[in-house]
PDB file as gemmi writes it, atoms N, CA and C in Angstrom:
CRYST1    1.000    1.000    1.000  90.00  90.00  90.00 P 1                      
ATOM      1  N   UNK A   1     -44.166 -15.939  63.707  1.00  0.00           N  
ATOM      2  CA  UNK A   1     -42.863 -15.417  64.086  1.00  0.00           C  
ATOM      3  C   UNK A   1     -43.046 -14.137  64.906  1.00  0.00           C  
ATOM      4  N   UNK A   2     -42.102 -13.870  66.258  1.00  0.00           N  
ATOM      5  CA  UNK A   2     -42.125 -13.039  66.801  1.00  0.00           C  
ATOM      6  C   UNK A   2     -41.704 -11.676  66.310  1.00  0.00           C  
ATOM      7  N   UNK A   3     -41.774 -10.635  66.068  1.00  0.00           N  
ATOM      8  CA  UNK A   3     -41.054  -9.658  65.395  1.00  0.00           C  
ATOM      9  C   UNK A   3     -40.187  -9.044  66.901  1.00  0.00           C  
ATOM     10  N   UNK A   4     -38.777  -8.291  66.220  1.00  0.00           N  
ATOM     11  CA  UNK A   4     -37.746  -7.895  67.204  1.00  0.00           C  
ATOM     12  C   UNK A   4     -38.441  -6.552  67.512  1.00  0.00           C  
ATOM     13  N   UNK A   5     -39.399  -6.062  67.145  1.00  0.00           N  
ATOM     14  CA  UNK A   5     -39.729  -4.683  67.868  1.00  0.00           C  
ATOM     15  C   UNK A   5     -40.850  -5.218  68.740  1.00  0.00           C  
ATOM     16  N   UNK A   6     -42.001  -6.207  68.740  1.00  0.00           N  
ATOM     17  CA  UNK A   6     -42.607  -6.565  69.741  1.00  0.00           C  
ATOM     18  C   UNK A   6     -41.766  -6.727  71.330  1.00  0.00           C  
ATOM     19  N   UNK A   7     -40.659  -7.337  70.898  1.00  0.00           N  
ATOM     20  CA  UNK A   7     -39.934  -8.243  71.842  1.00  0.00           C  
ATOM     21  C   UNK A   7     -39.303  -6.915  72.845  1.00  0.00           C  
ATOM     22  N   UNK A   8     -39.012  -6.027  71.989  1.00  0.00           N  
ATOM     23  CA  UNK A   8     -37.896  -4.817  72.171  1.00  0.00           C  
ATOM     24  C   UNK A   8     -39.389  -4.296  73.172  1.00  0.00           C  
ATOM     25  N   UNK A   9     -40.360  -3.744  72.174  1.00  0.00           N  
ATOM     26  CA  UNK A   9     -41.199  -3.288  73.406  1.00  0.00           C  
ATOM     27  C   UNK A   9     -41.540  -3.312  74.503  1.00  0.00           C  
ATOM     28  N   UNK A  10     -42.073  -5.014  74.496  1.00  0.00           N  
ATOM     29  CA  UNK A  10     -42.275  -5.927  75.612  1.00  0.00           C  
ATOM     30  C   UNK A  10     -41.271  -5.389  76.544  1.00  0.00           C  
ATOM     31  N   UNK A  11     -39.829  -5.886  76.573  1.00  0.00           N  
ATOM     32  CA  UNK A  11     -38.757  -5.783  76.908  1.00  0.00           C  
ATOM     33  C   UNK A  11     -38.693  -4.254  78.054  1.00  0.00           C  
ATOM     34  N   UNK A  12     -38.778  -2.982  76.792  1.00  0.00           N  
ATOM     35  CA  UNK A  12     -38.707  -2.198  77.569  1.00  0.00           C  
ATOM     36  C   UNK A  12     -39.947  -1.723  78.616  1.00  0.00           C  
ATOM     37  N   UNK A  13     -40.842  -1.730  78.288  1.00  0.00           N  
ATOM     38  CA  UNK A  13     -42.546  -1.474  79.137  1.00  0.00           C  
ATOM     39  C   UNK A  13     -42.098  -2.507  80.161  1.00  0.00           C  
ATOM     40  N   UNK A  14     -41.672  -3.657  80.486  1.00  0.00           N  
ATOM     41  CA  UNK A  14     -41.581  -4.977  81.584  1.00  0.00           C  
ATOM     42  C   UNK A  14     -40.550  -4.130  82.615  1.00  0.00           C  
ATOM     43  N   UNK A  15     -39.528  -4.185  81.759  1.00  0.00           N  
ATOM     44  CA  UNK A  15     -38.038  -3.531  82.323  1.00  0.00           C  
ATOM     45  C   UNK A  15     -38.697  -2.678  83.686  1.00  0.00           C  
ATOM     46  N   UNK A  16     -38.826  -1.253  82.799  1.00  0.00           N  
ATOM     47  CA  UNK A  16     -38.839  -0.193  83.202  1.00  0.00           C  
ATOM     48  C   UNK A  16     -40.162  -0.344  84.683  1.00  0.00           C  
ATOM     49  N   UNK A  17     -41.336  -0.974  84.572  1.00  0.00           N  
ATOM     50  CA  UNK A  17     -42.707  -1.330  85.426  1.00  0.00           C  
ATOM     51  C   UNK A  17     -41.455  -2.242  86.460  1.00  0.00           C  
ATOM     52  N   UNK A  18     -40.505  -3.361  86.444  1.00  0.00           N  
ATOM     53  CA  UNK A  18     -40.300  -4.133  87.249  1.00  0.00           C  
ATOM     54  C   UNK A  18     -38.938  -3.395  87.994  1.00  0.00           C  
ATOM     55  N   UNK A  19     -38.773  -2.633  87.705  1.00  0.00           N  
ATOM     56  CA  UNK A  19     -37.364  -1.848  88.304  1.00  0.00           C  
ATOM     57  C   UNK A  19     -38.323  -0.901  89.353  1.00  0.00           C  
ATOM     58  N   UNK A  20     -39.594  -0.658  88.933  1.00  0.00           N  
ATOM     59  CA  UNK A  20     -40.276   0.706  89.905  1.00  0.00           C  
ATOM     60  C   UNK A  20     -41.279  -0.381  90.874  1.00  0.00           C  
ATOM     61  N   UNK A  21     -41.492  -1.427  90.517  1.00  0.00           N  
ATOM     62  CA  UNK A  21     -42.256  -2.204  91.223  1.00  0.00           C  
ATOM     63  C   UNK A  21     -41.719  -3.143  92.217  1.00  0.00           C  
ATOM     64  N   UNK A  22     -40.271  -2.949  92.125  1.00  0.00           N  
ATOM     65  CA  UNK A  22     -39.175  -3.865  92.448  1.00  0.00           C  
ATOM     66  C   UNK A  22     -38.904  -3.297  93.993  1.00  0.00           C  
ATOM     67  N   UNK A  23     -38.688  -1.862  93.563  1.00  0.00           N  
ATOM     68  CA  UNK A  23     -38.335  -0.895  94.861  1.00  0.00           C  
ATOM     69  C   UNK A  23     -39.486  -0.045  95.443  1.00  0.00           C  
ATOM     70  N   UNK A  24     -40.849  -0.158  94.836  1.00  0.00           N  
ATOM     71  CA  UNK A  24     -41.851   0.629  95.837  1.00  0.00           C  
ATOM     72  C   UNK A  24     -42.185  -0.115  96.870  1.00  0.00           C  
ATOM     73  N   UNK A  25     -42.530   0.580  97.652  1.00  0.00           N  
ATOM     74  CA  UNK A  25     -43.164   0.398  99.361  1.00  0.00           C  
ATOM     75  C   UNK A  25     -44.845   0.961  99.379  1.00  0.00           C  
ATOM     76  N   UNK A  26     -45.361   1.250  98.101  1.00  0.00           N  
ATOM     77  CA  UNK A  26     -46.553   1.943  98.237  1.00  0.00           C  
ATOM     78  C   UNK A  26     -47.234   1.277  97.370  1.00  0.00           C  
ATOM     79  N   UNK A  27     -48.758   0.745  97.806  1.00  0.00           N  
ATOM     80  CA  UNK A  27     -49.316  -0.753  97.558  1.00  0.00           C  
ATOM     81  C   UNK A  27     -50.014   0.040  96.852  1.00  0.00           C  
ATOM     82  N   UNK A  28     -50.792   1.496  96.579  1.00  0.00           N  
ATOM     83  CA  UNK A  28     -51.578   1.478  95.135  1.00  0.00           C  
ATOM     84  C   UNK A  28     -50.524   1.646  93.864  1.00  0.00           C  
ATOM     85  N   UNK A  29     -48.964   1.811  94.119  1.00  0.00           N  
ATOM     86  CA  UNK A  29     -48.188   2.156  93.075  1.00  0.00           C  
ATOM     87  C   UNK A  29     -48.410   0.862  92.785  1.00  0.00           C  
ATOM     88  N   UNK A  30     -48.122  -0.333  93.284  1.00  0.00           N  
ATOM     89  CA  UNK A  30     -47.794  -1.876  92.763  1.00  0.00           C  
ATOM     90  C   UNK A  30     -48.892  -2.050  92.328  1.00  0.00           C  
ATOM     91  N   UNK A  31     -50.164  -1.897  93.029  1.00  0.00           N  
ATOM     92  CA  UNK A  31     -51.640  -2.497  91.943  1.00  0.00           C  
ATOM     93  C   UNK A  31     -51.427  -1.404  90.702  1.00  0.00           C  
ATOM     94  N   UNK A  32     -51.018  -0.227  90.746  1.00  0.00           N  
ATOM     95  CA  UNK A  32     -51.222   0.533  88.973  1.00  0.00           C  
ATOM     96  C   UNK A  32     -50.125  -0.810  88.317  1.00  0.00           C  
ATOM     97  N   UNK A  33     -48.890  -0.351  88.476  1.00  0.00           N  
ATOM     98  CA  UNK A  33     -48.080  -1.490  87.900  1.00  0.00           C  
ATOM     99  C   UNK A  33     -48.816  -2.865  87.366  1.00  0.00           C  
ATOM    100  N   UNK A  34     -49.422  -3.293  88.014  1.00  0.00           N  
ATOM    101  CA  UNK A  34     -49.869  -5.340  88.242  1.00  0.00           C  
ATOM    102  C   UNK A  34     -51.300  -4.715  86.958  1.00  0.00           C  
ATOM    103  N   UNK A  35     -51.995  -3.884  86.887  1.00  0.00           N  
ATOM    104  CA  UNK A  35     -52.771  -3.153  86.147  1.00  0.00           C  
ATOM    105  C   UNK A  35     -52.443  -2.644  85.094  1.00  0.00           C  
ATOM    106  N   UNK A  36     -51.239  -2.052  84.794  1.00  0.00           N  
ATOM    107  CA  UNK A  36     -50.565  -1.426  83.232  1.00  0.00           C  
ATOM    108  C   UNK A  36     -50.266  -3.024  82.869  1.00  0.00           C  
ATOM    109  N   UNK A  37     -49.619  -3.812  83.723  1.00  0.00           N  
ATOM    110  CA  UNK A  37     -49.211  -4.586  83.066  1.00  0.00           C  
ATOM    111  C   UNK A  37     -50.264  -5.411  82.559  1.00  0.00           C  
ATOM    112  N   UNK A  38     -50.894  -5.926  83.247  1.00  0.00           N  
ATOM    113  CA  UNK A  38     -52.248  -6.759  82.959  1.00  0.00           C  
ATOM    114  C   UNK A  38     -53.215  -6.156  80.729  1.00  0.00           C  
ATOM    115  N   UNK A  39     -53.183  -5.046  81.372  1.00  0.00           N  
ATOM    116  CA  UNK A  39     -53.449  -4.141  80.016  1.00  0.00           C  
ATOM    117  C   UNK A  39     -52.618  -4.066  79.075  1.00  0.00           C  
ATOM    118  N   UNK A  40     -51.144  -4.363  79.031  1.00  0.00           N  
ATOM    119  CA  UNK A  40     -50.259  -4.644  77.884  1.00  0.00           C  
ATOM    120  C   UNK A  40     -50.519  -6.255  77.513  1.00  0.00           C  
ATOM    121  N   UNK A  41     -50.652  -6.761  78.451  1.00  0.00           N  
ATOM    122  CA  UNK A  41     -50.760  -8.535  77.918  1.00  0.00           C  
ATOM    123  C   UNK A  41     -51.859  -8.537  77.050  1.00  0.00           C  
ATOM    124  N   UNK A  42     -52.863  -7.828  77.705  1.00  0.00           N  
ATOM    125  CA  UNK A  42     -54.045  -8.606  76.565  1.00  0.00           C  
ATOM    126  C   UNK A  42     -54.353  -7.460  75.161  1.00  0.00           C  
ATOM    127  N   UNK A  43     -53.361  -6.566  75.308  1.00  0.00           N  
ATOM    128  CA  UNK A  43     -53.074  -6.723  73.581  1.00  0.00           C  
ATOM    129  C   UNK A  43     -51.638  -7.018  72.931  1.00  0.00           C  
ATOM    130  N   UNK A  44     -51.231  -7.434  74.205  1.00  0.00           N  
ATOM    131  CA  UNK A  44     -49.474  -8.283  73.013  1.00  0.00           C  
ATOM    132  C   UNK A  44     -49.343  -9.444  72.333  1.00  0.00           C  
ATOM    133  N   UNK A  45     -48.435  -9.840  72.057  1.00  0.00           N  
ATOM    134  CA  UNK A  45     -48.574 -10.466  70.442  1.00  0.00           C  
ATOM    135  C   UNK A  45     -48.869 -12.067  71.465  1.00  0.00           C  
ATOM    136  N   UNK A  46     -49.695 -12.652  71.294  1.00  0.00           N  
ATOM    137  CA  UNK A  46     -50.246 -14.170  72.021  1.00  0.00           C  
ATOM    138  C   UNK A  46     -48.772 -15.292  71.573  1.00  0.00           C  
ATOM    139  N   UNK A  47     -48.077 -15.210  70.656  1.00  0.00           N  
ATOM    140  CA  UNK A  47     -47.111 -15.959  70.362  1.00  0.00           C  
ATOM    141  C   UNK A  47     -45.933 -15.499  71.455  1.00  0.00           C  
ATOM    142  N   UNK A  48     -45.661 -14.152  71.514  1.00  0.00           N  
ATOM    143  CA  UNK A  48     -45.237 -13.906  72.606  1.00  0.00           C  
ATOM    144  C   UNK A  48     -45.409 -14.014  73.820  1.00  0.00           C  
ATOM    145  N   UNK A  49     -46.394 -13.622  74.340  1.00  0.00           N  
ATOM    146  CA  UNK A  49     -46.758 -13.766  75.988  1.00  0.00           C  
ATOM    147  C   UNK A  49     -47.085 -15.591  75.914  1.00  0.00           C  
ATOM    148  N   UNK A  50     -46.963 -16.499  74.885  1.00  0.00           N  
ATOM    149  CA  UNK A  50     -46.958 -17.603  75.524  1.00  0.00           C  
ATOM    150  C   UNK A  50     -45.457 -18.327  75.512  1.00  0.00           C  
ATOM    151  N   UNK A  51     -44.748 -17.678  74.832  1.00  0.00           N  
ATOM    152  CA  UNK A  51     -43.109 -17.844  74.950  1.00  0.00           C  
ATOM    153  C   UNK A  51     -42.384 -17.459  76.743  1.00  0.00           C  
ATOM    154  N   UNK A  52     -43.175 -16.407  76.813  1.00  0.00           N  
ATOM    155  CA  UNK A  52     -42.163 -15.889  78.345  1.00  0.00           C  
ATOM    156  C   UNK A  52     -43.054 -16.060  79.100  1.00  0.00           C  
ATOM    157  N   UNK A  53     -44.525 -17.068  79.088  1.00  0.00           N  
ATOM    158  CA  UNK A  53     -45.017 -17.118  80.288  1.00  0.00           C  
ATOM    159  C   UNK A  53     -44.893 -18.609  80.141  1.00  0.00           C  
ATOM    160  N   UNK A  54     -44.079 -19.212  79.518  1.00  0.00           N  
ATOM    161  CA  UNK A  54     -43.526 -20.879  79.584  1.00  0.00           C  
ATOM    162  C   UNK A  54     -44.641 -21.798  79.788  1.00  0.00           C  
ATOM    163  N   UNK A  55     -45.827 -21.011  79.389  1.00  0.00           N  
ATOM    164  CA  UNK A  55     -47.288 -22.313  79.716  1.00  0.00           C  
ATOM    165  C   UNK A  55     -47.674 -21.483  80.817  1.00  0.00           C  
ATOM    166  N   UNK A  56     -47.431 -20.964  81.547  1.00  0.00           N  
ATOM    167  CA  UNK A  56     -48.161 -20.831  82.608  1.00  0.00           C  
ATOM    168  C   UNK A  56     -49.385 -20.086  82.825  1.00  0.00           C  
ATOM    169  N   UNK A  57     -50.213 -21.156  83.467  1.00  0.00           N  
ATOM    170  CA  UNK A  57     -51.773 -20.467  83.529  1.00  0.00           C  
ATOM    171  C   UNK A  57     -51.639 -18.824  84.307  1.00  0.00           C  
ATOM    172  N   UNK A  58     -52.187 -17.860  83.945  1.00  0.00           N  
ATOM    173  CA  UNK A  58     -52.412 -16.574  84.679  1.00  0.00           C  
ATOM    174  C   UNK A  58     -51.058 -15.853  85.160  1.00  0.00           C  
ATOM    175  N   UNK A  59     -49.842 -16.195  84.061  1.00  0.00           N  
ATOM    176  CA  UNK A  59     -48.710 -15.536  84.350  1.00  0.00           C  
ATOM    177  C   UNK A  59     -48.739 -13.788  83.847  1.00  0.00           C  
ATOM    178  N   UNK A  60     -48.430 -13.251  85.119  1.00  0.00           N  
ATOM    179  CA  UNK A  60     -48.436 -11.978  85.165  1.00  0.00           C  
ATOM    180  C   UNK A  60     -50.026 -11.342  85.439  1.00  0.00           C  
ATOM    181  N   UNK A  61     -50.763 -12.368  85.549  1.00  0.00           N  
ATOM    182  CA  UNK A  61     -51.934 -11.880  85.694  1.00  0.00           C  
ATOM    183  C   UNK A  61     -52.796 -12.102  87.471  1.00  0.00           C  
ATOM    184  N   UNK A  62     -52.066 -12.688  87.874  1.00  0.00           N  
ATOM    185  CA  UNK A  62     -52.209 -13.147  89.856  1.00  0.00           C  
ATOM    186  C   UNK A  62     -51.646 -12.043  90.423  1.00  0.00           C  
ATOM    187  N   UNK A  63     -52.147 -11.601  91.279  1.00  0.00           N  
ATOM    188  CA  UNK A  63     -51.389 -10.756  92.107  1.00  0.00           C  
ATOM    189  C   UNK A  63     -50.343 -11.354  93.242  1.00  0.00           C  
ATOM    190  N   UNK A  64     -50.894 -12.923  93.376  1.00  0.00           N  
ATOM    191  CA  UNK A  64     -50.142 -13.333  94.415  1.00  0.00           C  
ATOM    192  C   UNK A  64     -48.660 -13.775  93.701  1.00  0.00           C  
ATOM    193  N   UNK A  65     -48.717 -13.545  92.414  1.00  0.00           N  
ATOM    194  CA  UNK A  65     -47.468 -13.719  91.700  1.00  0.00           C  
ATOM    195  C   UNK A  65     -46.276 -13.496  91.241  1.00  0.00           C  
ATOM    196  N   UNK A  66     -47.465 -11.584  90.415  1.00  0.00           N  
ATOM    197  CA  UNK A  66     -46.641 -11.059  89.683  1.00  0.00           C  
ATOM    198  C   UNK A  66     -45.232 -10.556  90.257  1.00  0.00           C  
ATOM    199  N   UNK A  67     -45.067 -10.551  91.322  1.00  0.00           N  
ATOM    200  CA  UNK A  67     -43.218 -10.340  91.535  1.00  0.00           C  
ATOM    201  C   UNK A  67     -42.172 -11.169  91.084  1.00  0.00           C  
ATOM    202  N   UNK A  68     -42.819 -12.323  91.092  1.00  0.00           N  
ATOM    203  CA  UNK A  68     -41.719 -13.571  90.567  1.00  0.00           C  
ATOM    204  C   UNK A  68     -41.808 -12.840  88.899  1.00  0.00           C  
ATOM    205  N   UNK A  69     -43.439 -13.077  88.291  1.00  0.00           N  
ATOM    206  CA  UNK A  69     -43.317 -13.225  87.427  1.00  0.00           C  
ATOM    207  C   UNK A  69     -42.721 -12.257  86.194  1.00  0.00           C  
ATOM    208  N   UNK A  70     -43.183 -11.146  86.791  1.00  0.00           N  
ATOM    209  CA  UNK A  70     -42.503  -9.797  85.947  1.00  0.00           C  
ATOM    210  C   UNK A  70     -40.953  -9.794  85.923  1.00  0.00           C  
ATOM    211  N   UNK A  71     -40.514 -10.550  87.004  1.00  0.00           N  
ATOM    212  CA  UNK A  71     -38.872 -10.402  87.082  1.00  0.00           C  
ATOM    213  C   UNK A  71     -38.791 -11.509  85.810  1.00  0.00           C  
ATOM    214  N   UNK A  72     -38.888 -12.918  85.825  1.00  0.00           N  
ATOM    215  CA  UNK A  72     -39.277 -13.762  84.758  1.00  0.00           C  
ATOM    216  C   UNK A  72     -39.102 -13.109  83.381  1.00  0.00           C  
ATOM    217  N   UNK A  73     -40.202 -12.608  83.347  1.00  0.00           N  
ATOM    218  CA  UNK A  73     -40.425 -11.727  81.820  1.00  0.00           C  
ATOM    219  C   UNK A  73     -39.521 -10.800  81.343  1.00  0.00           C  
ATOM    220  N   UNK A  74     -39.022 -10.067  82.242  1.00  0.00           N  
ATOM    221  CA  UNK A  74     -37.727  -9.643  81.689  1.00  0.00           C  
ATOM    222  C   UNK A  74     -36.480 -10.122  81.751  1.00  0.00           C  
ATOM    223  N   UNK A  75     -36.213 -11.046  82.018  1.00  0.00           N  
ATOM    224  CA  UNK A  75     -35.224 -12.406  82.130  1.00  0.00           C  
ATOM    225  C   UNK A  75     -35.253 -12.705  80.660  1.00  0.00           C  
ATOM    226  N   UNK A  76     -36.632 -13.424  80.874  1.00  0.00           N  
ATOM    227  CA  UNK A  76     -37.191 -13.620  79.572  1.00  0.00           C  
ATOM    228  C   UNK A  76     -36.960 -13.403  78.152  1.00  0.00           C  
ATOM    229  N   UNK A  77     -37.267 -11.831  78.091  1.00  0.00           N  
ATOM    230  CA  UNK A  77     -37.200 -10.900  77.099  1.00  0.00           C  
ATOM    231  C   UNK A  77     -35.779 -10.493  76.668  1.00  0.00           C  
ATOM    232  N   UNK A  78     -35.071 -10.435  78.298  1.00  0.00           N  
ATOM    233  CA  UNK A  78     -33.579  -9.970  77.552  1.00  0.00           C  
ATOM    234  C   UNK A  78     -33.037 -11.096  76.765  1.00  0.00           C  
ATOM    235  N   UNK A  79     -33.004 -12.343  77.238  1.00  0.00           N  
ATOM    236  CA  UNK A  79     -32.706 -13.414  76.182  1.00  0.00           C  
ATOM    237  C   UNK A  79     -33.024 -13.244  74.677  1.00  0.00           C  
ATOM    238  N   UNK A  80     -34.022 -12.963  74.830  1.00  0.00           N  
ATOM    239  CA  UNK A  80     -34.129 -12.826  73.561  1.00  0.00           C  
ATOM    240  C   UNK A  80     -33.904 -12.023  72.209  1.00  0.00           C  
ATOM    241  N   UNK A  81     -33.816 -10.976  72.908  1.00  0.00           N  
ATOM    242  CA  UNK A  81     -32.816  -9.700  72.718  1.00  0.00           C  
ATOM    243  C   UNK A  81     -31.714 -10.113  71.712  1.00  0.00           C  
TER     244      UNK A  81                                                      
END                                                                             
């Protein structure tokens, strides 16, 4: 079972990275971002990150991706909310 403060965390750390990653124009801000985030996945709860990455191989973890996918994840997350 997922606990509501994982989710809440998740939630806010995604949020807050995809609102600043959403609107920068400056490509080492987006690799720190694609990098914090990368470093929260591989210690969040595995029941979780396989709920909001719907199966998907290397979600949030591609660079050629993560814009779709971080928006996703907090889609994601607020649902669940």
């Amino acid at each position: 079972m997922i606990s509501r403060d994982a989710i809440e965390t998740a939630y806010s750390f995604f949020h807050q990275k995809q609102r600043i990653y959403a609107h920068s124009t400056i490509a080492s801000q987006k690799d720190d971002i694609e990098y914090a985030i990368s470093s929260y996945v591989e210690g969040m709860s595995p029941e979780l990150y396989l709920k909001i990455s719907e199966g998907k191989d290397g979600f949030l973890l591609r660079h050629d991706s993560f814009g779709c996918d971080i928006a996703n994840a907090v889609e994601r997350l607020e649902k669940m909310l």
